[in-house]
Backbone atoms as SQL, in Angstrom:
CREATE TABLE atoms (id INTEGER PRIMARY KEY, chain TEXT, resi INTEGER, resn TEXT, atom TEXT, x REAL, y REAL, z REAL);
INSERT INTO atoms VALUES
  (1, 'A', 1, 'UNK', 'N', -8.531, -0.591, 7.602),
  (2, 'A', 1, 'UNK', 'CA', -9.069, -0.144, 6.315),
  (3, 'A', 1, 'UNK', 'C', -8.278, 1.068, 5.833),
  (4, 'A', 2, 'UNK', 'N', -8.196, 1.190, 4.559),
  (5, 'A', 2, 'UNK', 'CA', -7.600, 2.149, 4.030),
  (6, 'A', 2, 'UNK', 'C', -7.986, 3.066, 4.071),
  (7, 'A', 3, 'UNK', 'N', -7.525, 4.549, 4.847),
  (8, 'A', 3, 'UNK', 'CA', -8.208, 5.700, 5.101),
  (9, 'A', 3, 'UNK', 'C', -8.446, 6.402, 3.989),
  (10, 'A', 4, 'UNK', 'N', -8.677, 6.304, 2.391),
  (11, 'A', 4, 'UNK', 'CA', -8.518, 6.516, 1.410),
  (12, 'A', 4, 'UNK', 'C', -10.369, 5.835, 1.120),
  (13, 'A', 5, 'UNK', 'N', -10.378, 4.844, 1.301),
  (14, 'A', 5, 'UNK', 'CA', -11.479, 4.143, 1.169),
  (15, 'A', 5, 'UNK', 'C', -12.589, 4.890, 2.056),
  (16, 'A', 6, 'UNK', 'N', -12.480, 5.299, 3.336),
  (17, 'A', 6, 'UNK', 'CA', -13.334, 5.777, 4.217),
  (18, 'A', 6, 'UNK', 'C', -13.984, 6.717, 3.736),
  (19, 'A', 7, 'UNK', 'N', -15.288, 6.707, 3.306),
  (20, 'A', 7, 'UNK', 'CA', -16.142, 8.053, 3.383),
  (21, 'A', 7, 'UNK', 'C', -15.507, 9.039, 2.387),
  (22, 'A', 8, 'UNK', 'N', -14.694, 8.586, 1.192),
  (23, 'A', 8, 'UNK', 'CA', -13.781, 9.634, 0.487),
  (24, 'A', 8, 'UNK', 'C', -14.413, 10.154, -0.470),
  (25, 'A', 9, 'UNK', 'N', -15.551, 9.444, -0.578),
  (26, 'A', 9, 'UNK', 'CA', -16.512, 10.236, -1.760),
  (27, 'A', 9, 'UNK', 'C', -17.109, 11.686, -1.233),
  (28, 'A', 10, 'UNK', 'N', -17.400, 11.191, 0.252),
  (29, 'A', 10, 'UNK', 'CA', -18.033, 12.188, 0.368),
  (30, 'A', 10, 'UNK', 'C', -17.048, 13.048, 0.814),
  (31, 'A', 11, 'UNK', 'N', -16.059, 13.030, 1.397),
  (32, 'A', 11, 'UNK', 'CA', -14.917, 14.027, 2.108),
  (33, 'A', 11, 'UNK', 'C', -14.644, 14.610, 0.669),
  (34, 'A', 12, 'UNK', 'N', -14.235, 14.197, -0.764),
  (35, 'A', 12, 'UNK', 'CA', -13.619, 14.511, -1.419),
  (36, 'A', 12, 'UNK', 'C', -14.991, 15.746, -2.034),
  (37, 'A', 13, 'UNK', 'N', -16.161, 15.721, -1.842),
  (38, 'A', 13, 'UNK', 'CA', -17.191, 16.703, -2.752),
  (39, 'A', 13, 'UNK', 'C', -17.408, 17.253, -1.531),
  (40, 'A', 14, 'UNK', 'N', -17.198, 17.584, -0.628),
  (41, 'A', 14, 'UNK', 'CA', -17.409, 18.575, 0.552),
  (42, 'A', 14, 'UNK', 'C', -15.962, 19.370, 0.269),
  (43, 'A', 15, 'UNK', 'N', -15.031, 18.696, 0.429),
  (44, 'A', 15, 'UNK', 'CA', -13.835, 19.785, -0.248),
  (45, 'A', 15, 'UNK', 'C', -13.629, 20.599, -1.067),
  (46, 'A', 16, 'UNK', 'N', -14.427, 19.851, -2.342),
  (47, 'A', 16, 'UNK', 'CA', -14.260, 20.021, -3.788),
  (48, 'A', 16, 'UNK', 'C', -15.499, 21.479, -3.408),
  (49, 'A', 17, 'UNK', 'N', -16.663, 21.374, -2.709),
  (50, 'A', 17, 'UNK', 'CA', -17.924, 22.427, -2.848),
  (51, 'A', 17, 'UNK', 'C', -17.122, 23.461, -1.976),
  (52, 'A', 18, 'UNK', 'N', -16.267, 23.570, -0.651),
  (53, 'A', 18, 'UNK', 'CA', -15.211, 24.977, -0.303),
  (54, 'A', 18, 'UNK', 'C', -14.109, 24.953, -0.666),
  (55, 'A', 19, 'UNK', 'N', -13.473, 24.480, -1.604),
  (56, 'A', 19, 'UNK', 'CA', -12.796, 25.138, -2.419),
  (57, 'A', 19, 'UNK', 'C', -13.031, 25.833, -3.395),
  (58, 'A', 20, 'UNK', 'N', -13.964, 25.521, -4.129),
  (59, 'A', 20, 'UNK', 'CA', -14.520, 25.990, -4.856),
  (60, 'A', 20, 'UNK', 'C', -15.613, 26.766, -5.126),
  (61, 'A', 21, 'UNK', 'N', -16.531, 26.816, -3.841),
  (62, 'A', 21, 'UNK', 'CA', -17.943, 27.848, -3.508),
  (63, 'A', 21, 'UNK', 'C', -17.311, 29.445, -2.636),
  (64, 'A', 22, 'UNK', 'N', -16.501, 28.505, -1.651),
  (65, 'A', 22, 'UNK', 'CA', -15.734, 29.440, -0.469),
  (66, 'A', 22, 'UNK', 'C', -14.241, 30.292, -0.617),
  (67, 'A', 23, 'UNK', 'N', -14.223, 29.497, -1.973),
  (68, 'A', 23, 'UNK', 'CA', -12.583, 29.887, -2.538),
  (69, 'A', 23, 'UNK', 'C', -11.005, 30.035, -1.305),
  (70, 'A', 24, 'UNK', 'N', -11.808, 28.569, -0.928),
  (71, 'A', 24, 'UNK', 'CA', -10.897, 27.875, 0.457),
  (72, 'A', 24, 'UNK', 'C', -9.737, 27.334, -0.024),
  (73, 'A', 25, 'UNK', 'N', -8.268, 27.872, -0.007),
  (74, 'A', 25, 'UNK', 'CA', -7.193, 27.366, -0.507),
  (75, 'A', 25, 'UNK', 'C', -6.760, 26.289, 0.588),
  (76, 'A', 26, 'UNK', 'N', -6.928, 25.057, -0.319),
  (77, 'A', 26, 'UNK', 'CA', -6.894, 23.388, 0.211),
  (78, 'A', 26, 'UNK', 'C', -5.752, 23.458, 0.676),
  (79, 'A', 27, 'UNK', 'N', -5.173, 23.038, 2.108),
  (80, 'A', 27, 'UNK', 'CA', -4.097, 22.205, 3.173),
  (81, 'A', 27, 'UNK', 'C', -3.009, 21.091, 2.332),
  (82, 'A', 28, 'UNK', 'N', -2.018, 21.292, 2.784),
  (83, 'A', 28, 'UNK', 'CA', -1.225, 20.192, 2.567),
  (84, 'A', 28, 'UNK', 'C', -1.783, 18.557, 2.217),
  (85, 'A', 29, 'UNK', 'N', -2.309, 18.844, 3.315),
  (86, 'A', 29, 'UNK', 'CA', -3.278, 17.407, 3.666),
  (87, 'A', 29, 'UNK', 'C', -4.717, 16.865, 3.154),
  (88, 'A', 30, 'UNK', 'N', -4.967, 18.024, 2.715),
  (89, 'A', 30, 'UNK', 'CA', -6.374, 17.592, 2.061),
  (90, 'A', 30, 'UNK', 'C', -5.868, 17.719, 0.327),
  (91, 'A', 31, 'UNK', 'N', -4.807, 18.631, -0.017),
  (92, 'A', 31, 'UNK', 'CA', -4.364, 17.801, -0.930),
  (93, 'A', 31, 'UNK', 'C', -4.227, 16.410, -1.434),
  (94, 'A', 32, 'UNK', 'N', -3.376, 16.020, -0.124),
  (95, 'A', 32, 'UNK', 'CA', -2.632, 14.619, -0.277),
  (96, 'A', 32, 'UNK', 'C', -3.854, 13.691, -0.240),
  (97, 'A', 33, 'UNK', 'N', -5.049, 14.044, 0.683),
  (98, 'A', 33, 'UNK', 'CA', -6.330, 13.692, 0.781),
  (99, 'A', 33, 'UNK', 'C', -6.906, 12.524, -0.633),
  (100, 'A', 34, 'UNK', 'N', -7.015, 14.216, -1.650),
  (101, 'A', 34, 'UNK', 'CA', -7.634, 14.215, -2.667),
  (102, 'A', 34, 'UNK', 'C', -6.535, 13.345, -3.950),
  (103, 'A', 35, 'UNK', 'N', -5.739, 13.279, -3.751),
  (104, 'A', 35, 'UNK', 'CA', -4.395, 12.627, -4.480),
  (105, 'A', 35, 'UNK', 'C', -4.650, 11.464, -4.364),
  (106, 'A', 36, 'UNK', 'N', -4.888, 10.705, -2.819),
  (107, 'A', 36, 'UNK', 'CA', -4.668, 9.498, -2.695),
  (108, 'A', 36, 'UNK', 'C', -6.286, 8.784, -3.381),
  (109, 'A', 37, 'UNK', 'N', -6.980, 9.632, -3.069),
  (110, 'A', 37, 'UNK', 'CA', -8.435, 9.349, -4.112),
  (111, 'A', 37, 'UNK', 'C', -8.535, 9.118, -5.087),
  (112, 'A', 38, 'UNK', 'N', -7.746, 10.051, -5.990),
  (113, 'A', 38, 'UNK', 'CA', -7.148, 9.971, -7.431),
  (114, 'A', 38, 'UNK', 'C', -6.643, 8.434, -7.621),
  (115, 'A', 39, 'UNK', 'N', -5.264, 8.438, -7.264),
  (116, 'A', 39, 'UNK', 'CA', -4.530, 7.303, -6.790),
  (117, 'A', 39, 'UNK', 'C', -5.736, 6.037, -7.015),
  (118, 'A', 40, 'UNK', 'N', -6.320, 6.062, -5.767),
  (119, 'A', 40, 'UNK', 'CA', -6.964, 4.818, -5.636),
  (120, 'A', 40, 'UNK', 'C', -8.270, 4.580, -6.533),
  (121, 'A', 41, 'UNK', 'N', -8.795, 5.324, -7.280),
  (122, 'A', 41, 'UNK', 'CA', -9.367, 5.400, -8.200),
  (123, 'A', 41, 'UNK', 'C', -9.189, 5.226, -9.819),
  (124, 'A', 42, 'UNK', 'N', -7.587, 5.333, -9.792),
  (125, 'A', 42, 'UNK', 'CA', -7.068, 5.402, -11.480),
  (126, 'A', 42, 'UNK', 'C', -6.244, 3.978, -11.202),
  (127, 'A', 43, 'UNK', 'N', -4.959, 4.248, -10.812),
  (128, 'A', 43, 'UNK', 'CA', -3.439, 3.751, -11.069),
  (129, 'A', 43, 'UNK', 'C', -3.980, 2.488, -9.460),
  (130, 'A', 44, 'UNK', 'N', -4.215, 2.636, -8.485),
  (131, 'A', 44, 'UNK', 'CA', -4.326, 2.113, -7.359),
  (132, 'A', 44, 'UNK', 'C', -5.109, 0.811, -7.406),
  (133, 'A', 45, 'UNK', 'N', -5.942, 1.418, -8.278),
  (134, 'A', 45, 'UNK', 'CA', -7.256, -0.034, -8.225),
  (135, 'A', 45, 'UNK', 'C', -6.430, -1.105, -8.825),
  (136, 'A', 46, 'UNK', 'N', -5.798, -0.846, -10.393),
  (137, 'A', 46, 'UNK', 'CA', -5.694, -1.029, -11.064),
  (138, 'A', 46, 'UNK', 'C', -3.969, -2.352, -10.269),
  (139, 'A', 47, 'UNK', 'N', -3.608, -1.406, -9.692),
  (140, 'A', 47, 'UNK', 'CA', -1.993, -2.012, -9.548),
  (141, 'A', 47, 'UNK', 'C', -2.339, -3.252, -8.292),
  (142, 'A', 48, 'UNK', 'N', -3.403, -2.208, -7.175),
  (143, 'A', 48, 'UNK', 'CA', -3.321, -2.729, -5.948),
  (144, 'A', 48, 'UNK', 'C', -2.406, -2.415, -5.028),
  (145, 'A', 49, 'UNK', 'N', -1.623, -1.367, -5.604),
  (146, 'A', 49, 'UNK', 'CA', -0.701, -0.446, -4.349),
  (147, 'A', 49, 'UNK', 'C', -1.636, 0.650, -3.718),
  (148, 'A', 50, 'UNK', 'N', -1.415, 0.796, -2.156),
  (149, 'A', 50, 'UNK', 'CA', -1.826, 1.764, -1.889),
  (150, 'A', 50, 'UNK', 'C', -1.224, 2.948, -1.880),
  (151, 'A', 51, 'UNK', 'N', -1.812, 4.266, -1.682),
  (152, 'A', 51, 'UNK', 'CA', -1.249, 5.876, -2.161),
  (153, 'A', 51, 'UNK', 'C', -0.299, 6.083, -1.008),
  (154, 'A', 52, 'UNK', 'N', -0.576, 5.435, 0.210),
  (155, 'A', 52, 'UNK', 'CA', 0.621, 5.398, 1.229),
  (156, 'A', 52, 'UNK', 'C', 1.864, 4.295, 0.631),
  (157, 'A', 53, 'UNK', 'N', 2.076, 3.759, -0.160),
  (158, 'A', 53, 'UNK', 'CA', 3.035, 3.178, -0.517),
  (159, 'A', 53, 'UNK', 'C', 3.540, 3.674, -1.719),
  (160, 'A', 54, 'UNK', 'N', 3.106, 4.603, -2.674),
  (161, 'A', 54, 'UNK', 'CA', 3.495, 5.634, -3.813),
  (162, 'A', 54, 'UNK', 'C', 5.171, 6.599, -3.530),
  (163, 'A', 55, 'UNK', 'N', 6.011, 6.300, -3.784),
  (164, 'A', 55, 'UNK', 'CA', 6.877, 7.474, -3.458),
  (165, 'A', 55, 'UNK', 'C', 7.165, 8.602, -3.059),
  (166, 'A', 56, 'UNK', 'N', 7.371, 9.290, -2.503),
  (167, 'A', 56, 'UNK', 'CA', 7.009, 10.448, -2.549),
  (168, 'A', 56, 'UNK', 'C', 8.133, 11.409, -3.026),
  (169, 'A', 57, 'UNK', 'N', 7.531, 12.473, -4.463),
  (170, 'A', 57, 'UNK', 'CA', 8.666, 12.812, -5.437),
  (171, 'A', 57, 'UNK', 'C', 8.828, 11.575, -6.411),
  (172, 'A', 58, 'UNK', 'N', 8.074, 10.675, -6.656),
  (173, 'A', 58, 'UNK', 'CA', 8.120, 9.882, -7.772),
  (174, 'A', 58, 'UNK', 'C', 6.959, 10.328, -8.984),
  (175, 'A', 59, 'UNK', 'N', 7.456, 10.258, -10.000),
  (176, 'A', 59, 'UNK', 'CA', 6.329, 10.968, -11.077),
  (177, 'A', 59, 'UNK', 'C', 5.073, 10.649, -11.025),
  (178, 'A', 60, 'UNK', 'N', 4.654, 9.460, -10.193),
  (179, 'A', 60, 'UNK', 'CA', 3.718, 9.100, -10.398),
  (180, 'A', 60, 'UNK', 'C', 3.120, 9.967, -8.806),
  (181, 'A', 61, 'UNK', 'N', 3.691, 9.819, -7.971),
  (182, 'A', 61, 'UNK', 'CA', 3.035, 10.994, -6.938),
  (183, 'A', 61, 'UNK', 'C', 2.794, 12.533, -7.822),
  (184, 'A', 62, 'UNK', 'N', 4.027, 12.520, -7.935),
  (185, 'A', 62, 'UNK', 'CA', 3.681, 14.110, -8.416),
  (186, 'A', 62, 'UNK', 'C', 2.552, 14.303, -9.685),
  (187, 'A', 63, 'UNK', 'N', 2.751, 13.675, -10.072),
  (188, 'A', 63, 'UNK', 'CA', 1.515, 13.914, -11.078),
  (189, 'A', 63, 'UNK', 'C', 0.033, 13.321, -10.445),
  (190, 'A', 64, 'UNK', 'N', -0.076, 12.945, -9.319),
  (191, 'A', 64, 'UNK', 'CA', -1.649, 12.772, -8.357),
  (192, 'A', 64, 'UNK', 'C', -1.779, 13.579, -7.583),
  (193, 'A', 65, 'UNK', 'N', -0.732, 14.686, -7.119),
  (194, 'A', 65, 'UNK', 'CA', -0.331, 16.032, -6.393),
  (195, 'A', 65, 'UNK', 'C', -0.769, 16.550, -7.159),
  (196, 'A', 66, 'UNK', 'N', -0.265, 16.882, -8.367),
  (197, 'A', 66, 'UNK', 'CA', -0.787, 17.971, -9.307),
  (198, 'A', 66, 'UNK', 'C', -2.156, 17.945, -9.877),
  (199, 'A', 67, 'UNK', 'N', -2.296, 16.752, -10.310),
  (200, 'A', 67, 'UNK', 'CA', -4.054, 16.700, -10.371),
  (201, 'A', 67, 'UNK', 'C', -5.006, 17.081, -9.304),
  (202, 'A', 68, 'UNK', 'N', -4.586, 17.006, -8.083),
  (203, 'A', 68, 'UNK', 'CA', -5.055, 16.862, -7.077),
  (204, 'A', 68, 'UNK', 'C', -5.480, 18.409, -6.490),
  (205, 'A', 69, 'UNK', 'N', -4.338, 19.365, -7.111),
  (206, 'A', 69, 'UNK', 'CA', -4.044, 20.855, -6.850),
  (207, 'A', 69, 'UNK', 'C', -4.893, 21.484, -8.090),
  (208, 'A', 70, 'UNK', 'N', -4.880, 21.043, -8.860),
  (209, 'A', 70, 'UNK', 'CA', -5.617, 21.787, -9.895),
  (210, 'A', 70, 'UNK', 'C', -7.094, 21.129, -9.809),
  (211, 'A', 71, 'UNK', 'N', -7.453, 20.055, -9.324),
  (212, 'A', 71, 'UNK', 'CA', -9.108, 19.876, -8.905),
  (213, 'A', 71, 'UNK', 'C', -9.612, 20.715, -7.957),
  (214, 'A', 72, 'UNK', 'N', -8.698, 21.159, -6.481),
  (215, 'A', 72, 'UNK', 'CA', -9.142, 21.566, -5.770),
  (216, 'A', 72, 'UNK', 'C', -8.672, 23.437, -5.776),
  (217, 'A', 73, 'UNK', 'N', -7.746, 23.647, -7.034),
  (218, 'A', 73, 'UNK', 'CA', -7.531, 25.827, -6.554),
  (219, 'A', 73, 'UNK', 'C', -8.559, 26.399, -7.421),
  (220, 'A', 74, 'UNK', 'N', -9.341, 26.872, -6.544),
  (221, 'A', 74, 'UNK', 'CA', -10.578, 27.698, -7.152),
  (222, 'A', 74, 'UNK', 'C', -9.615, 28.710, -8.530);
């Protein structure tokens, strides 16, 4: 299963409440976390690629990075 799919609702609003309650500056990884959520929620559903198969440094990553950074910097 796609680790993207797992429990990401809730991983993604437990992040979203210390980053933003705790003013917890989000990990590399819980970035990429919250990206691939994005991802699989907008562009992902839609294509049927998964966020592990996205480029990395392709506009379309970087712009689910960047959304991803500005959802989660207090």
């Amino acid at each position: 299963m796609n680790r993207i799919q797992t429990n990401s609702g809730n991983i993604f609003h437990a992040l979203l409440m210390r980053c933003l309650a705790d003013r917890h500056q989000p990990t590399d990884e819980e970035i990429d976390l919250v990206a691939g959520k994005i991802w699989h929620e907008s562009r992902g559903s839609a294509t049927g690629q998964p966020w592990l198969d996205v480029a990395r440094g392709s506009d379309a990553h970087r712009q689910m990075i960047q959304a991803a950074t500005m959802a989660l910097t207090p």
